[in-house]
C-alpha positions in Angstrom: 57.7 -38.8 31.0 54.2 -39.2 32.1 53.0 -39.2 35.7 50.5 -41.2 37.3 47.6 -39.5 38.3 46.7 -39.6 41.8 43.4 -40.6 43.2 41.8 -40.1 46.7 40.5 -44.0 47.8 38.2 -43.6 51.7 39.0 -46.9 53.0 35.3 -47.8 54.9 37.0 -49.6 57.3 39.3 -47.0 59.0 37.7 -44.0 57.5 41.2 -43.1 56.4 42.5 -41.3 53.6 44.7 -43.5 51.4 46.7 -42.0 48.3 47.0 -44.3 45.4 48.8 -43.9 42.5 46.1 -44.5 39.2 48.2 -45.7 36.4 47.3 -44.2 32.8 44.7 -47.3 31.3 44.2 -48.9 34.6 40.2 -50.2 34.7 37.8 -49.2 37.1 38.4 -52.9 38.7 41.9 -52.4 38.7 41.3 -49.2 40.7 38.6 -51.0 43.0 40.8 -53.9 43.8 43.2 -51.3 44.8 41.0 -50.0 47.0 40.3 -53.3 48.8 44.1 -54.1 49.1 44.1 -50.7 50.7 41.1 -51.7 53.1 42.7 -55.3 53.5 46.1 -53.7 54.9 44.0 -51.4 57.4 42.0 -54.6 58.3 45.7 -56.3 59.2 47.1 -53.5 60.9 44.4 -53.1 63.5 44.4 -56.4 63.7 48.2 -56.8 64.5 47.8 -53.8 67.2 44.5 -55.2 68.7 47.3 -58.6 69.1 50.1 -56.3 70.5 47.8 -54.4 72.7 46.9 -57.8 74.0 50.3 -59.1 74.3 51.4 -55.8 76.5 48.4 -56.4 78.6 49.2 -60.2 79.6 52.7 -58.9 79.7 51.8 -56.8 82.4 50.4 -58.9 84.6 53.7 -60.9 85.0 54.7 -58.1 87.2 51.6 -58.9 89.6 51.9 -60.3 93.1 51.5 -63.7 92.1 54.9 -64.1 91.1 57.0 -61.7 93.1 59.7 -63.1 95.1 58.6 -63.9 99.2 59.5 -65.9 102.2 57.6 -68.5 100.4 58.4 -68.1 96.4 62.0 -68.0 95.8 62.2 -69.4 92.3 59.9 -69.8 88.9 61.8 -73.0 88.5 60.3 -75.8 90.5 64.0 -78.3 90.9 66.7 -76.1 89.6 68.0 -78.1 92.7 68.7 -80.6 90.6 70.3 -78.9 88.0 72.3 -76.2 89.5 75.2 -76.1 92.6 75.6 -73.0 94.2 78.6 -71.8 96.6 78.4 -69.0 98.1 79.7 -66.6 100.7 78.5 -62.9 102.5 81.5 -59.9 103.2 80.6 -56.0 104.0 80.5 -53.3 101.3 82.3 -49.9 101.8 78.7 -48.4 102.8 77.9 -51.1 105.2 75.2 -53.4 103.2 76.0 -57.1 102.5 76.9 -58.5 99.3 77.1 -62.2 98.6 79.7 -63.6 96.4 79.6 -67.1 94.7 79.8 -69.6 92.0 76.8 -71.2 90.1 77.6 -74.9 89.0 75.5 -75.9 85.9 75.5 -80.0 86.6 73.8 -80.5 83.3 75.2 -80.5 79.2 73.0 -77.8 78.1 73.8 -74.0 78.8 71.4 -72.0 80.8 71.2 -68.6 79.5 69.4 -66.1 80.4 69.8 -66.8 84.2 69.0 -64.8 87.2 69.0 -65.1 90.6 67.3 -64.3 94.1 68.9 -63.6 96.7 67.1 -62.7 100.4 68.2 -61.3 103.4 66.0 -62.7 106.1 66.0 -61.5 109.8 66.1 -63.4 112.9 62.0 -64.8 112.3 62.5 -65.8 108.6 61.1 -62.3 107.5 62.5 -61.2 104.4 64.4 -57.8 105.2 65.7 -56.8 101.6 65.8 -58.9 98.1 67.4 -58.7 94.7 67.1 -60.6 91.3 70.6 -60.4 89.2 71.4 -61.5 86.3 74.6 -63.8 86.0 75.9 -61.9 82.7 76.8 -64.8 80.4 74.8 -67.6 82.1 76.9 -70.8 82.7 77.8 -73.3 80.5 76.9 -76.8 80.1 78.9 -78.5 83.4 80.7 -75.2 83.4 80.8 -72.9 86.0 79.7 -68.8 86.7 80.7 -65.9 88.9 77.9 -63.7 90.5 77.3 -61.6 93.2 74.6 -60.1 94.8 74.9 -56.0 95.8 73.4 -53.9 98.3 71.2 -56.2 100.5 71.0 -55.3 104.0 73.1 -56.6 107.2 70.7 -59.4 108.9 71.3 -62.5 110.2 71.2 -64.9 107.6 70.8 -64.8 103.4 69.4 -67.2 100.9 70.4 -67.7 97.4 68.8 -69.2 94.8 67.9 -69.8 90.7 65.2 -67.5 90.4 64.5 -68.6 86.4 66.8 -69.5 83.6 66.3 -70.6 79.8 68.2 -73.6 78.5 70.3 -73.3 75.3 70.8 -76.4 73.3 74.1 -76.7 71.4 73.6 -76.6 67.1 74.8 -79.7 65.8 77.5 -79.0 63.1 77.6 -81.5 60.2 79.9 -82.2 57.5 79.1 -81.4 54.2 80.1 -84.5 51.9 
């Protein structure tokens, strides 16, 4: 059996080290083109973590002010109004906090899944006293209907609920082979 001998290639890009395997007859311009796949990958691969370092940077700035729930935005879905019936109702939890309780009525053929929603507990001048954003755990259905509820929001005088954001999930059309 005979091994490859192994040869040292500095890529000039990364000023890396890459190992690559120098098989017995190869040409010098085998070697050197090699070398450049070597230097093409490094190329790509900062390239690709330049992209995700961008990507985590945008996706940080989701989480900024401009888009946090408040008096004034309760949803990322301008007319989910229109799509979406909610029913809902407030009862005490064993530690004393509020939890709301209700049904979500999709009114439209497509399934919305992910959903979440926002619900507020507002005090006796509008001001918003606690919040959460819950998931409903299988979304709902085209026309169909969902459970949720709403933990741990404090005891005030009245609560808001609404569709905070959803995604809509369009049915695969099955056909027939003939």
């Amino acid at each position: 059996m005979i091994l490859p001998k192994i040869a040292a290639v500095v890529s000039n890009t990364s000023r890396e080290v890459h190992h690559v395997a120098v098989r017995r007859g190869a040409t010098a311009g085998q070697r050197k083109a090699g070398a450049m796949n070597t230097a093409a990958r490094s190329i790509v691969s900062a390239t690709l973590l330049g992209l995700a370092t961008l990507g985590t940077s945008a996706c940080t700035s989701v989480d900024s002010s401009a888009i946090t729930p408040s008096a004034s935005t309760t949803t990322l879905m301008q007319g989910w109004e229109h799509w979406f019936k909610l029913e809902w109702s407030t009862d005490r939890e064993p530690g004393g906090d509020t939890r709301i309780r209700g049904y979500i009525t999709n009114e439209y053929g497509e399934a919305a899944e992910p959903l979440r929603l926002l619900g507020q507990a507002l005090d006796a001048s509008g001001a918003i006293a606690g919040q959460q954003i819950v998931w409903v755990p299988e979304g709902v259905g085209g026309y169909g209907r969902a459970y949720f509820e709403i933990r741990h929001l404090p005891t005030t005088d009245h609560y808001r609920v609404s569709v905070w954001d959803y995604s809509r999930q369009q049915a695969k059309l099955e056909t027939e082979a003939p």
